[in-house]
C-alpha positions as CSV (number, residue, x, y, z in Angstrom):
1,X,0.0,0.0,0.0
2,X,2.7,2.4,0.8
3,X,4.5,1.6,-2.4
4,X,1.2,2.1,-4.4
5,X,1.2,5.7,-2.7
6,X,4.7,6.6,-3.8
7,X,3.8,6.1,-7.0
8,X,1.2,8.2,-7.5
9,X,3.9,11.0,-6.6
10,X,5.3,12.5,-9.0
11,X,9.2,11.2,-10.0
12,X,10.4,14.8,-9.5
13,X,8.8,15.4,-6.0
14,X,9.7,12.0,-4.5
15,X,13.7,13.3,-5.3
16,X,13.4,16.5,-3.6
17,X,11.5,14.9,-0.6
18,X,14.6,12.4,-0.4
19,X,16.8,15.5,-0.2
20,X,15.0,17.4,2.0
21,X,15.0,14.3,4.5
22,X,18.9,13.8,3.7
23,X,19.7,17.2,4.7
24,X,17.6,17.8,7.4
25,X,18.9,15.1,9.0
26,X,22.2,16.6,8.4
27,X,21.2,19.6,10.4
28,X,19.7,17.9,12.8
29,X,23.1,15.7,13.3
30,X,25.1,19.5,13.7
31,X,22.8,19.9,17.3
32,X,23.9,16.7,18.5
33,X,27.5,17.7,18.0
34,X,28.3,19.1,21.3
35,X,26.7,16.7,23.1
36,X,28.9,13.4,22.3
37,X,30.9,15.1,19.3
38,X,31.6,15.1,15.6
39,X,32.9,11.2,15.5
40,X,30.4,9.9,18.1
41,X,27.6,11.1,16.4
42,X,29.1,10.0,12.7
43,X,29.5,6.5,14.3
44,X,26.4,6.2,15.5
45,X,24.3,7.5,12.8
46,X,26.3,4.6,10.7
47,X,25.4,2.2,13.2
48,X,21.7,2.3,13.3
49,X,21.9,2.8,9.2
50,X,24.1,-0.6,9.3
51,X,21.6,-2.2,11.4
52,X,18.5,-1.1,10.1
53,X,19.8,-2.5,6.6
54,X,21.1,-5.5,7.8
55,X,17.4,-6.3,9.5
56,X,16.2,-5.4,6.3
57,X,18.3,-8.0,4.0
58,X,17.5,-11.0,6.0
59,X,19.4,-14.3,5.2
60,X,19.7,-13.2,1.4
61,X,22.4,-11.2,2.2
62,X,24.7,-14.2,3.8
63,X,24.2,-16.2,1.2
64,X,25.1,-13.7,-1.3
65,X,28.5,-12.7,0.6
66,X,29.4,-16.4,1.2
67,X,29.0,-17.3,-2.6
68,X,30.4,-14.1,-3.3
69,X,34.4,-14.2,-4.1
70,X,37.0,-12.4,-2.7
71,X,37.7,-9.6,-5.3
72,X,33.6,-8.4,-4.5
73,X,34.5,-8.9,-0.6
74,X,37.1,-6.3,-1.0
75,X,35.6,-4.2,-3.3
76,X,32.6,-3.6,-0.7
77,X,35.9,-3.2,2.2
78,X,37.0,-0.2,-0.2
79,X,33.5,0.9,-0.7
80,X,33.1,1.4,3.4
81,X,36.2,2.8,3.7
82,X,35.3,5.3,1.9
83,X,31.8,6.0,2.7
84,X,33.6,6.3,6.5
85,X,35.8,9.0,5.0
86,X,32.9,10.9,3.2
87,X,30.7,10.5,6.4
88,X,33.9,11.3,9.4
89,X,35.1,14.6,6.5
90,X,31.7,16.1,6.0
91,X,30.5,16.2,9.8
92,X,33.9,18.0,10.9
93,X,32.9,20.3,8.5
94,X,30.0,21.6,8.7
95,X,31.2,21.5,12.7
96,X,33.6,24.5,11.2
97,X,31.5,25.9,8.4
98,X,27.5,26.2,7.5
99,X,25.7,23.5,6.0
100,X,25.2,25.0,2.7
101,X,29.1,25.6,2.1
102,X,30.0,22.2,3.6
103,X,27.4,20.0,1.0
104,X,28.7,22.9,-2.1
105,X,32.5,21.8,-1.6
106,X,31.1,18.0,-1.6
107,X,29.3,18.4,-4.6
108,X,32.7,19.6,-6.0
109,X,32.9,15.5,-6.1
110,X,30.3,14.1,-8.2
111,X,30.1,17.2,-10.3
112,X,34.1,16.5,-11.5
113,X,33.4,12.8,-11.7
114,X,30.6,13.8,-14.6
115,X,32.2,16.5,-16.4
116,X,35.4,13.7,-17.1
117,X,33.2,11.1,-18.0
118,X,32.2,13.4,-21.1
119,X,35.4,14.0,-21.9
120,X,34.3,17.3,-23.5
121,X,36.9,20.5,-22.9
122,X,34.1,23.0,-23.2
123,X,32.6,21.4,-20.3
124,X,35.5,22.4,-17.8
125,X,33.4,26.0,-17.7
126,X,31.0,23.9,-15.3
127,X,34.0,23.3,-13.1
128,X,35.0,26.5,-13.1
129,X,31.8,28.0,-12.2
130,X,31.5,25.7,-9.8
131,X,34.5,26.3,-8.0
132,X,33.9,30.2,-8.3
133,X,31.1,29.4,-6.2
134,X,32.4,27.8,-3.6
135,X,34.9,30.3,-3.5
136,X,31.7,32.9,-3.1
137,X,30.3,30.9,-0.2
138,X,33.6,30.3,1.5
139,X,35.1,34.3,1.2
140,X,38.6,33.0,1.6
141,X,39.4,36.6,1.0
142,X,37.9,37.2,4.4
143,X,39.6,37.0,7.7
144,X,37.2,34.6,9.5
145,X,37.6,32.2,7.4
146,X,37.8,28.5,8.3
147,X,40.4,26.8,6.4
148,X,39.9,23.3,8.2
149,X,36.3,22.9,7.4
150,X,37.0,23.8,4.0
151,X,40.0,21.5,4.1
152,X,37.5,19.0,5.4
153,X,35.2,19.7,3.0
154,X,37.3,19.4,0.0
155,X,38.2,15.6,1.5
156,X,34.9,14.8,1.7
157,X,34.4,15.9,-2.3
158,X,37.7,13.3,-3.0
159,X,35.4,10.9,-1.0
160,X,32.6,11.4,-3.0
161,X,34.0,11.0,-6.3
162,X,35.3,7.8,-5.1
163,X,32.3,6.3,-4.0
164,X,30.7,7.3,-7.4
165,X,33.8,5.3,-9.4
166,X,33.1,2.1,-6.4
167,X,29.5,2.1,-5.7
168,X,28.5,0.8,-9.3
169,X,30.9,-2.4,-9.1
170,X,29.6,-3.0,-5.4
171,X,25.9,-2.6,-6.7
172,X,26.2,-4.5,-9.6
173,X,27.8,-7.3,-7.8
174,X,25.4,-7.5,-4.6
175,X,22.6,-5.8,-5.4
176,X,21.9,-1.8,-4.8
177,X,20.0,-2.6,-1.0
178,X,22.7,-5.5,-0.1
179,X,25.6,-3.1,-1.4
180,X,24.4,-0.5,0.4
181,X,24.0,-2.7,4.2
182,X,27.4,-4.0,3.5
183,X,29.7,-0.6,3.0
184,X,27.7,0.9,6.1
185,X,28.2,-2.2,7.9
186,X,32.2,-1.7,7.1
187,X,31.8,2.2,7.8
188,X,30.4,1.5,11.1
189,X,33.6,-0.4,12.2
190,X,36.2,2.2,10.8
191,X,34.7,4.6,12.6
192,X,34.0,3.2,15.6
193,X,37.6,4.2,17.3
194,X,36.3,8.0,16.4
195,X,33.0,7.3,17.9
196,X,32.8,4.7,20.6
197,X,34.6,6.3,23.0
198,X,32.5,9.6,23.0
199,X,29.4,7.6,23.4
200,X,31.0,5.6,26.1
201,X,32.5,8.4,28.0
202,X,28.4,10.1,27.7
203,X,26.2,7.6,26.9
204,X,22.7,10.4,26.5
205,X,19.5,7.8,25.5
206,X,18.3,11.3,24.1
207,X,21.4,10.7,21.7
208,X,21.2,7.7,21.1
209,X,17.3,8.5,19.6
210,X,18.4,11.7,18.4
211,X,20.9,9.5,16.2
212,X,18.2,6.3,15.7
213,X,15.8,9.4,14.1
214,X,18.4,10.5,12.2
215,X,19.7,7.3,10.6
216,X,16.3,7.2,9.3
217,X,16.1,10.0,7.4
218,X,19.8,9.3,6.0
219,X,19.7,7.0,4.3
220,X,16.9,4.6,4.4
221,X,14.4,7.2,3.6
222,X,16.0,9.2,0.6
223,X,17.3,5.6,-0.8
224,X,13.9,4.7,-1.1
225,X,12.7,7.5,-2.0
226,X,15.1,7.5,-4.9
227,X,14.4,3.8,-6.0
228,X,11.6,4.6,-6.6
229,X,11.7,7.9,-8.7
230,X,14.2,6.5,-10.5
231,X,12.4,3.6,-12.1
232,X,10.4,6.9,-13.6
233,X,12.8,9.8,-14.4
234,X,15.4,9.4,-17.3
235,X,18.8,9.9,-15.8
236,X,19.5,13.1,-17.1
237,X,16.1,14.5,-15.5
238,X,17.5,12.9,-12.1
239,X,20.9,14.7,-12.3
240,X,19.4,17.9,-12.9
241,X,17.1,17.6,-10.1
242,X,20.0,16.3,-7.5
243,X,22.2,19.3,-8.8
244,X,19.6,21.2,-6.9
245,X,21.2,20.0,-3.2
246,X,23.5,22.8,-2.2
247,X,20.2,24.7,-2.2
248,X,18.0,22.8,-0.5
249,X,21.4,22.2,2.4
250,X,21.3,26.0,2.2
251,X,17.7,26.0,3.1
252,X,17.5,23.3,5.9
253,X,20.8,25.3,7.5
254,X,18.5,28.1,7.8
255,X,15.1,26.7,8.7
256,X,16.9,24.5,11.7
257,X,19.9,25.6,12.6
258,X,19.4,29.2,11.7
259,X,22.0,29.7,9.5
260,X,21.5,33.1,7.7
261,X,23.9,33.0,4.4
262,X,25.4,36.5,3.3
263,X,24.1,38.0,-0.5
264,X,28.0,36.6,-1.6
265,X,26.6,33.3,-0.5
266,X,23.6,33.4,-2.4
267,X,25.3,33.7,-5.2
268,X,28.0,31.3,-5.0
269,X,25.1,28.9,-4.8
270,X,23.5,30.1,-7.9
271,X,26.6,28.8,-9.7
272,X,26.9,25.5,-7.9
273,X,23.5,24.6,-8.5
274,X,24.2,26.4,-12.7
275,X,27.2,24.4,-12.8
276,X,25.8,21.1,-11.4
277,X,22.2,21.4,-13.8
278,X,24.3,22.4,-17.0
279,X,26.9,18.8,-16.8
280,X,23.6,17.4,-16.3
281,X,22.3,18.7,-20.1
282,X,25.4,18.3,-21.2
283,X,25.7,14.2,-20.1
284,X,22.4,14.3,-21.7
285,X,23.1,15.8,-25.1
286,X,25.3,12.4,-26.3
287,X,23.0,10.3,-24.7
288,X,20.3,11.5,-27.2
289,X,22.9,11.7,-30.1
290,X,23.8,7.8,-29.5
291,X,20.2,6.5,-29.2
292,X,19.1,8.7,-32.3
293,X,22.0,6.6,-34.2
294,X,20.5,3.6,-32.6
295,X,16.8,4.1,-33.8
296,X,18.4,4.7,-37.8
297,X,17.0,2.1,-40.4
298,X,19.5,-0.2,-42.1
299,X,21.0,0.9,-45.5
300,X,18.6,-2.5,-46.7
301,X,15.3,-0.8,-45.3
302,X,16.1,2.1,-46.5
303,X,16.4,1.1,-50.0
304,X,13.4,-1.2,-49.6
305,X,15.4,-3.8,-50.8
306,X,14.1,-5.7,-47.4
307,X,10.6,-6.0,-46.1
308,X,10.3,-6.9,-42.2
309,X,9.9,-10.8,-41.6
310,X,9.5,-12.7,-38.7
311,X,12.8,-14.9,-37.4
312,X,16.4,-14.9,-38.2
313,X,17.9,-15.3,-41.6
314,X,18.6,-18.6,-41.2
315,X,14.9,-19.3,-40.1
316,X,13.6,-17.8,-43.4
317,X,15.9,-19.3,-45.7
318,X,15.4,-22.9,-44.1
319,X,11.6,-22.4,-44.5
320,X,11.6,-21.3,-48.2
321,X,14.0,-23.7,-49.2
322,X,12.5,-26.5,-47.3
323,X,9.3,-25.9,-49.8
324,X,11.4,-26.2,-52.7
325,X,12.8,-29.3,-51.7
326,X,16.8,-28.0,-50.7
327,X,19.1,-27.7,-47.8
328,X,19.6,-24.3,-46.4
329,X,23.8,-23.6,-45.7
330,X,25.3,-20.5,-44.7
331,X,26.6,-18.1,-47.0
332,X,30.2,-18.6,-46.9
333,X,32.7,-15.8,-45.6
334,X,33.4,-12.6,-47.7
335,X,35.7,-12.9,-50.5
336,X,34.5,-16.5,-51.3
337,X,32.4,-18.2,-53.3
338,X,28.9,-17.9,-51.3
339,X,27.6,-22.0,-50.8
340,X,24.3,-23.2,-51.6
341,X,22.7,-20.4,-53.5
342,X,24.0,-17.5,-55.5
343,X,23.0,-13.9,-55.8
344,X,19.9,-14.7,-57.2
345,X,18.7,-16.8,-54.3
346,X,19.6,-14.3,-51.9
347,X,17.5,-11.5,-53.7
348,X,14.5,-14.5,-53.8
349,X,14.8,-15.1,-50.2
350,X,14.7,-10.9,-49.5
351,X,11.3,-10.6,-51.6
352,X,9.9,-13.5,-49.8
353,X,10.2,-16.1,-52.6
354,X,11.8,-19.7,-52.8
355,X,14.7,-19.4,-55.1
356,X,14.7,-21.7,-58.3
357,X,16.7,-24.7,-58.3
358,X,19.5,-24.8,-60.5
359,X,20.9,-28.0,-61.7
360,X,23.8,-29.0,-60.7
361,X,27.7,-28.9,-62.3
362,X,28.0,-32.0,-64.6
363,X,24.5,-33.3,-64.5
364,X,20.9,-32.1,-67.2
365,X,18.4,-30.4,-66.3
366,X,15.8,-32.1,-64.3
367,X,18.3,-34.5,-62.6
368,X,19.1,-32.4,-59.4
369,X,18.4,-35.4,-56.8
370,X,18.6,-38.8,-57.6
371,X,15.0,-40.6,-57.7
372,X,14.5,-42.3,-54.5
């Protein structure tokens, strides 16, 4: 029933709910900082995600890692290394800087990981415009700014783009739900020397909710929130939309943390979220170019030398020339003399008709198979 709900939601809505939750739940995880700090709170959010998944996957998952082999093992060690790394790097930083600037320098990530994929020179202006806007929202020229968050920041974009190049081998090779319980799973035990002694030293029930809460709405709520759009949105349509997240960080910063951005700010944004829609359009454009090359007739249709037929070649030609009493072979490779039939069979079998039998080398007319 809940399923049935999501999808009468529109595709686009169901992504910028799934954002929303992500990065209010960021915000959320910033007022539980100086109650356990940065690690504890990174550790535990992990945790209950790793949990929560792995109640989720059931026995399925066991069986998959135990007849997985070792390559995929490490490949999903790699994976949560990483995702610990992109987790640990982003909450030190928005402990130093506001939400909006932390999740901009993050997106610095994914947004360099698409414009090389297109390996397109005019498309390092996205880069640039993107980097001039972080440079707006961080105002290095000013003297109160916080070089370690953005230092932490920018670790957390060489994060990202890692998880983006890892993910896809992990999800292809366990599944996108069982990939997803594993790497947490791993994160959750890299971290835990950041975290576990914080909750240890103060271990706050209201924390350890606060944390339950917030492991909810990151990730199991935007993951399925995205599953779900995405079995409806083209790809290009989805990177557009999720180009929109500095924005919406920006605006869950202010609503629950109250933090008010400066004008410069505003429009450093602008040209993350420019920079991030326009790779978008432009991973799009050859997308369109290759499937318009894709849906071109053959040369034969064109020329209506060929009319559309049910079955293979082979299939055809071994039901014509079963009615005319012959053996169908293949046509031997280019260069050589084609066995069987000649040219004139070929164009009979293209217009639908049983080729006539020729008689064979040495024998008269009439005397192509021996009476039985």
């Amino acid at each position: 029933m809940f399923r049935a709900a999501l999808i009468r939601v529109p595709a686009p809505l169901l992504v910028l709910a799934g954002m929303f939750a992500l990065h209010a739940g960021s915000a959320l995880a910033v007022l539980q900082f100086d109650a356990v700090g940065t690690g504890a709170v990174t550790w535990l959010r992990l945790t209950w995600a790793a949990l929560l998944l792995l109640a989720l996957s059931g026995p399925a998952l066991w069986r998959r890692v135990r007849a997985a082999p070792r390559r995929d093992l490490w490949s999903v060690v790699i994976l949560g290394t990483v995702s610990a790394g992109m987790m640990a790097f982003y909450s030190e930083a928005t402990a130093r800087i506001d939400l909006g600037t932390a999740t901009s320098l993050e997106f610095l990530g994914p947004l360099a990981v698409a414009v090389v994929a297109m390996r397109r020179r005019a498309e390092v202006a996205w880069i640039l415009a993107a980097v001039a806007g972080v440079a707006c929202m961080t105002r290095p020229w000013a003297g109160d700014a916080d070089l370690a968050g953005i230092a932490f920041g920018v670790a957390g974009a060489v994060c990202v783009a890692l998880y983006i190049v890892l993910a896809q081998r992990v999800s292809n090779s366990f599944g996108a739900v069982h990939g997803l319980a594993l790497s947490l799973t791993v994160a959750s035990v890299v971290t835990a020397p950041l975290g576990v002694p914080g909750v240890v030293a103060n271990p706050d029930p209201r924390v350890l909710g606060a944390t339950l809460g917030i492991a909810l709405l990151f990730p199991l709520v935007p993951f399925l929130l995205e599953m779900v759009a995405l079995q409806r949105m083209r790809r290009s349509a989805y990177s557009t939309f999720v180009s929109l997240e500095p924005a919406v960080s920006l605006v869950m910063g202010l609503v629950i943390i109250a933090q008010t951005p400066q004008p410069v700010q505003l429009a450093g944004m602008a040209l993350v979220v420019v920079a991030g829609i326009g790779s978008a359009r432009g991973e799009a454009r050859p997308r369109a170019v290759e499937q318009r090359g894709e849906a071109r007739p053959r040369p034969a249709e064109q020329r209506g030398d060929a009319r559309p037929d049910p079955g293979s070649e082979g299939e055809r030609a071994g039901a014509l020339l079963g009615s005319a009493g012959l053996e169908w072979r293949p046509p031997a490779r280019p260069g050589t003399r084609r066995a069987g039939i000649g040219r004139a069979g070929l164009r009979a079998l293209r217009l639908g008709r049983a080729p006539r039998r020729r008689p064979l080398p040495g024998r008269p007319p009439g005397r192509e198979r021996e009476p039985a």
